[in-house]
VEXDREN-2710 file (C-alpha; in Angstrom, 1 decimal):
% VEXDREN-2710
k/r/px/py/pz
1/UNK/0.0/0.0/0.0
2/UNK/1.0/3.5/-0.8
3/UNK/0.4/6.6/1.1
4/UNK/0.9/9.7/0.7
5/UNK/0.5/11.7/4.4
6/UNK/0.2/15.6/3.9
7/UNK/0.7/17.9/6.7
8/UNK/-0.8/21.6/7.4
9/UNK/0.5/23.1/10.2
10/UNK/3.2/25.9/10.5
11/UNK/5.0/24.8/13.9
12/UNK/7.1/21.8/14.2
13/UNK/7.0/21.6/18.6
14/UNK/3.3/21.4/18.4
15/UNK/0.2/18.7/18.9
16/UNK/0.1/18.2/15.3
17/UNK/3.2/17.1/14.7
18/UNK/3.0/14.6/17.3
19/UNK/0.0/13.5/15.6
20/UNK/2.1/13.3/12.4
21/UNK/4.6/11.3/14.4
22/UNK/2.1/9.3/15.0
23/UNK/0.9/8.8/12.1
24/UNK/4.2/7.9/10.1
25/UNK/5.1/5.4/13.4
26/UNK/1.6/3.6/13.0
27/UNK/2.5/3.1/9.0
28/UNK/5.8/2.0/9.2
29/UNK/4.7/-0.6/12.2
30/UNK/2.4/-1.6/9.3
31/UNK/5.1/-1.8/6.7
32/UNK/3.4/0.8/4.6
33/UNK/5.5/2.4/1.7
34/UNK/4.6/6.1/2.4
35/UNK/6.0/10.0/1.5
36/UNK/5.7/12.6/3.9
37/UNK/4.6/16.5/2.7
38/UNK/4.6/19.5/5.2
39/UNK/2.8/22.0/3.1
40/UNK/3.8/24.9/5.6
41/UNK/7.8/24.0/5.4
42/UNK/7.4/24.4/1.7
43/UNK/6.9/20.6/0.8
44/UNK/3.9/20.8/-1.8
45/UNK/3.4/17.9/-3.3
46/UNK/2.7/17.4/-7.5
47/UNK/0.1/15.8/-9.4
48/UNK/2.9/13.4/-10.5
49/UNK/3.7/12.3/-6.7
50/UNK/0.0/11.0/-6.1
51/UNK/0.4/8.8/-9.2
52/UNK/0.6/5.4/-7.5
53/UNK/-1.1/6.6/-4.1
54/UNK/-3.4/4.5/-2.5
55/UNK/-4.3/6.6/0.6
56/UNK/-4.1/10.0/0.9
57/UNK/-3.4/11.4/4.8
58/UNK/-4.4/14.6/6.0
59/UNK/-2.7/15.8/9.2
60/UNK/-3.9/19.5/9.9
61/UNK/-5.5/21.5/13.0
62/UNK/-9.0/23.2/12.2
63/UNK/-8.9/26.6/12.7
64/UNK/-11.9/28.4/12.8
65/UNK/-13.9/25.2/11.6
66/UNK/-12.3/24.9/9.0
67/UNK/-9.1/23.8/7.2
68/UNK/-5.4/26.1/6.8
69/UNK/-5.1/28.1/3.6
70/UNK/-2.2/25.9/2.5
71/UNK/-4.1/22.5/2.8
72/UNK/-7.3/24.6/1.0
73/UNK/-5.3/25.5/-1.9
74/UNK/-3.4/22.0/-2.4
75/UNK/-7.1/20.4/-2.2
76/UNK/-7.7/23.0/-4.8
77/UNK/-5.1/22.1/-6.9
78/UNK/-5.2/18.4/-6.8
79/UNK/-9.1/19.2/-8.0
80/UNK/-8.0/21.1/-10.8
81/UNK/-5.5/18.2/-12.0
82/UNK/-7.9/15.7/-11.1
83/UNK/-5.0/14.0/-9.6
84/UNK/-6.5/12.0/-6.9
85/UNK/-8.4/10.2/-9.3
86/UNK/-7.0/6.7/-8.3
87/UNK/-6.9/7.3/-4.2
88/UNK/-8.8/4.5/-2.4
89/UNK/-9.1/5.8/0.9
90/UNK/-8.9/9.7/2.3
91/UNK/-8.5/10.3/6.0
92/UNK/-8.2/13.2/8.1
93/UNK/-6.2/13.3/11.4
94/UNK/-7.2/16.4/12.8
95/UNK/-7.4/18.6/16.0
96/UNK/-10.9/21.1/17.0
97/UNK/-11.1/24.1/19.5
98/UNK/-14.8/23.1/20.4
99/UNK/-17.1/20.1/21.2
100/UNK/-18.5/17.7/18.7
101/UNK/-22.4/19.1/19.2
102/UNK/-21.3/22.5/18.6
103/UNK/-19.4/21.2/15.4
104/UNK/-21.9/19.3/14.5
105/UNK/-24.6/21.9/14.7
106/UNK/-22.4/24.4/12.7
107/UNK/-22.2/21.8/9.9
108/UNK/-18.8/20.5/10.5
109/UNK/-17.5/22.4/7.4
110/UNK/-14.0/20.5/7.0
111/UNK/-15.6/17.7/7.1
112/UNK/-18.4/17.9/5.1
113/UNK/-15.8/19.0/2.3
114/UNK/-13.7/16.4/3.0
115/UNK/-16.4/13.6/2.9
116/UNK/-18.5/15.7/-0.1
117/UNK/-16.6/17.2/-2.5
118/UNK/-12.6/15.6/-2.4
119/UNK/-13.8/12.1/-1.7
120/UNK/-16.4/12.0/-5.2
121/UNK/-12.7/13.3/-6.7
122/UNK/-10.9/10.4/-5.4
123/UNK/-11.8/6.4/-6.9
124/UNK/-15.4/5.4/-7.4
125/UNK/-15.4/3.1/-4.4
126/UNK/-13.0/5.6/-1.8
127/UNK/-14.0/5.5/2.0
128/UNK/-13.2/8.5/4.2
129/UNK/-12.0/8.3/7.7
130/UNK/-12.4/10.9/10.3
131/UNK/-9.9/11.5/13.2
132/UNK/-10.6/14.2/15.4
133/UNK/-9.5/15.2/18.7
134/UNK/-12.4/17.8/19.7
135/UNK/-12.2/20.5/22.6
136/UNK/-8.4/19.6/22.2
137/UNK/-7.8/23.1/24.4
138/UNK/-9.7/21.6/27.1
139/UNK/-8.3/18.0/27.3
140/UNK/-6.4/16.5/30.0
141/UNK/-2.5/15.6/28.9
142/UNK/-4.0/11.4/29.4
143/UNK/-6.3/12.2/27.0
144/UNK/-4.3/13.6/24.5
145/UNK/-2.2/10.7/25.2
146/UNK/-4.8/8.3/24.8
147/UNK/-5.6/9.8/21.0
148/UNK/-2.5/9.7/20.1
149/UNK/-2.5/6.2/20.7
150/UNK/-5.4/5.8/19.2
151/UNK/-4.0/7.1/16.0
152/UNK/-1.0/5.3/15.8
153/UNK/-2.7/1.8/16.2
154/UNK/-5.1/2.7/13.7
155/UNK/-2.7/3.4/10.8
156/UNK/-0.4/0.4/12.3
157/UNK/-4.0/-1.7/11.6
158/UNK/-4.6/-3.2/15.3
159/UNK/-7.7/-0.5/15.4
160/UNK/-10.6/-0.7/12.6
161/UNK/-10.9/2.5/10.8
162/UNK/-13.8/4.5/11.4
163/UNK/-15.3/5.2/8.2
164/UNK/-17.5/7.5/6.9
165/UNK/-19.8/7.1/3.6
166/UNK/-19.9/9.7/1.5
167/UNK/-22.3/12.7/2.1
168/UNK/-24.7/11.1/-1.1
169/UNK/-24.7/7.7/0.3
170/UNK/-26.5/9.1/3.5
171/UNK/-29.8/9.4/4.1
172/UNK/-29.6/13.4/4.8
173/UNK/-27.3/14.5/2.5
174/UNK/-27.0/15.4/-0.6
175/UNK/-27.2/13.2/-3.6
176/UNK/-25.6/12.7/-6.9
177/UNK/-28.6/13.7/-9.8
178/UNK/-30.0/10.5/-10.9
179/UNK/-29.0/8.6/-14.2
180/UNK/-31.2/9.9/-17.5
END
């Protein structure tokens, strides 16, 4: 399996790049053949490197509900190109400021564009996994822990992934327009 893990966040000493850590420990517990991207240190990464990609990992904070500029305008990018044409699987590993409800209430925009719009981009039969660590301001130092954990056994496989069907195949959202 290939991977391709792409990271958002401008500061290396920070929660997210221990979830990165994470993230690249779990894969190579798994034996996973994977590339690492930080987006904020300059490392953008080309059409031509997602040729081959199996999974596509998205390691970024949500600020404000919603996704960093730089990870915004690679997503853009990668649209334009229609390079993620051939990725099976999308995740996103990423930390919140408030509580699930209250995201959930407001829409949960990074997700929904996540799970909407870049996943119908990706391979006809991609599943989407979301990883989130909400009220992460508010969280003890065992919980924070504890998720990272979490994360690292599910990329090293000893956790099932929790995924998410597409915003069409659910019963309240939207759906593709129907075959003429």
């Amino acid at each position: 399996m290939s991977v391709l893990v792409v990271q958002a966040h401008p500061v290396s000493d920070s929660l997210n790049a221990a979830l990165l850590e994470r993230v690249v420990a779990g894969l190579t517990a798994a034996g996973s053949d994977h590339a690492v991207h930080r987006l904020c240190q300059g490392e953008r990464p080309t059409s031509a490197d997602l040729e081959g990609i199996d999974d596509v990992v998205l390691v970024y904070p949500t600020w404000w509900g919603g996704q960093p500029a730089s990870l915004l305008e690679w997503l853009q990018d990668m649209l334009a190109t229609q390079a993620l044409g051939g990725v099976r699987r999308l995740v996103a590993v990423t930390s919140l400021g408030s509580s699930q409800l209250l995201n959930t209430v407001q829409g949960e925009w990074g997700r929904a564009h996540l799970s909407g719009l870049v996943l119908q981009a990706c391979a006809h039969d991609a599943t989407f996994e979301w990883l989130p660590l909400y009220k992460v301001d508010r969280q003890s130092q065992d919980a924070i822990d504890a998720h990272l954990r979490d994360v690292e056994e599910r990329f090293a496989g000893r956790r099932a992934p929790k995924v998410t069907r597409p915003l069409w195949q659910r019963p309240y959202g939207r759906r593709p327009p129907a075959a003429v």
